[in-house]
C-alpha positions, 0 to 999 in steps of 0.5 A: 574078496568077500567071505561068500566067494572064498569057497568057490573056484579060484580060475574059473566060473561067473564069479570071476568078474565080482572077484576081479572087481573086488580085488581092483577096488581093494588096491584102489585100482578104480580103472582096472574095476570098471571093466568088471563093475555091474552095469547100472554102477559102471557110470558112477565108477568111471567117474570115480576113476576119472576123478582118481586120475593117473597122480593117486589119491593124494592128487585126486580130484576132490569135487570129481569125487564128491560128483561121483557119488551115487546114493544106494551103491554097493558097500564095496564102492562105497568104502572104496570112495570113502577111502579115496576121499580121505587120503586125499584130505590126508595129504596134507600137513594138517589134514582137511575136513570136509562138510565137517568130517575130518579126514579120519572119518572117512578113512574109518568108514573105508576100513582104513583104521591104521591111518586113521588113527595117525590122521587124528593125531595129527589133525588134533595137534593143530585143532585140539577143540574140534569135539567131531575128531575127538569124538571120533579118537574116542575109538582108540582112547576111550575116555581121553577122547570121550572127555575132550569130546564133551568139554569142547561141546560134542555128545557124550559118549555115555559107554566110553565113560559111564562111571564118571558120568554116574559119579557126576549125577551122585554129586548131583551136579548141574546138567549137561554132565559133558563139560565136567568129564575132564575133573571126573577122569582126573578124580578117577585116575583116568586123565592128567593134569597134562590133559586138562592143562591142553584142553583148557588152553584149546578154548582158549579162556585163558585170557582172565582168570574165571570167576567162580561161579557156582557149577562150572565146570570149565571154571573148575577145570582151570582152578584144578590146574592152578590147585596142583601147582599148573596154573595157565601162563602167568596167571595164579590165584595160588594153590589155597585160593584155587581150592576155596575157589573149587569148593565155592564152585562145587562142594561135591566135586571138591571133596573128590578133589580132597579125595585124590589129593589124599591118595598122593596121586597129584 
């Protein structure tokens, strides 16, 4: 029930309606609203309601939904629907995405917050370089997500990690900053070796070792883990060329690096 009817009649008045209809959509009980819907919406919810069928969410009838959907709806239908579509993407082992969006998303933009949280963990675990569900698990993890985001090619989420984006732009390093937020939140005690060990492999560029080249930052995420001992599979230029390796690839970054060693923080 919105906050604009809580000071009204609880068993009587015109309102009644609105409230029944809120309530039913709240419970996901799309039939039980259509009665109560406003009349130029009443089509699109029935819809709706057809498409939910009598199996849940989670046997919802994906294409009906998407046909359902009406621009300019009421906030409170449209949250309902988003809701609808995600836990029906959500049913499954590995959630689904759809036009891109990960079921997660839509379980946000329909306020389901708890559930979309565990939705993304289980998405990642079998998609761990997809930059729109980390963008999204920068939510509930700030610099985790907004580091995994940009290294994987999404936007960078400048107010999740503004530090380490001013602690790049000091070192004066090649734009765009995104693909070296991973060594940064290392540098700054944010981020694990574990962490930069699973976002290297989700690449998938393990299958030779890379070439120094002066300002790669991929480069220098994976020289970082062969420098503490964590090389990717078998593959080690060992812990004295890894760090001459860094330094060649960028002397700033590498006097961070120097800098966090020091602080016996590996």
């Amino acid at each position: 029930m919105t906050d604009e009817l809580s000071d009204l009649p609880l068993f009587s008045g015109p309102h009644i309606p609105r409230v029944r209809f809120e309530n039913a959509l709240a419970r996901l009980d799309v039939r039980a609203a259509v009665a109560d819907t406003p009349a130029q919406w009443r089509e699109a919810v029935t819809a709706m309601a057809m498409a939910l069928g009598t199996g849940g969410p989670a046997r919802a009838d994906l294409e009906g939904l998407r046909r359902a959907w009406r621009p300019g709806w009421p906030l409170v239908i449209e949250r309902t629907w988003q809701r609808l579509v995600g836990l029906r993407l959500d049913a499954h082992k590995i959630p689904r995405s759809l036009d891109g969006e990960p079921a997660a998303a839509f379980l946000l933009r329909g306020g389901d917050v708890a559930r979309a949280e565990l939705s993304l963990r289980r998405h990642l675990a079998h998609q761990p370089h997809d930059a729109r569900a980390w963008e999204l698990f920068a939510d509930f993890e700030p610099v985790r997500g907004a580091a995994r985001c940009a290294f994987h090619g999404g936007p960078v989420l400048e107010a999740a990690v503004a530090a380490l984006l001013d602690a790049i732009a000091e070192d004066e390093l090649p734009t765009p900053p995104g693909p070296w937020l991973l060594a940064y939140g290392w540098f700054a005690h944010k981020l694990d070796l574990d962490d930069i060990a699973r976002a290297v492999s989700a690449e998938g560029e393990i299958a030779a070792v890379p070439l120094p080249v002066i300002g790669d930052a991929k480069a220098f995420a994976w020289y970082l883990l062969d420098a503490g001992g964590r090389p990717l599979g078998h593959q080690s230029v060992g812990v004295i060329e890894a760090r001459a390796r860094l330094q060649r690839i960028s002397p700033a970054a590498f006097r961070r690096y120097l800098a966090r060693v020091e602080r016996k923080g590996l």
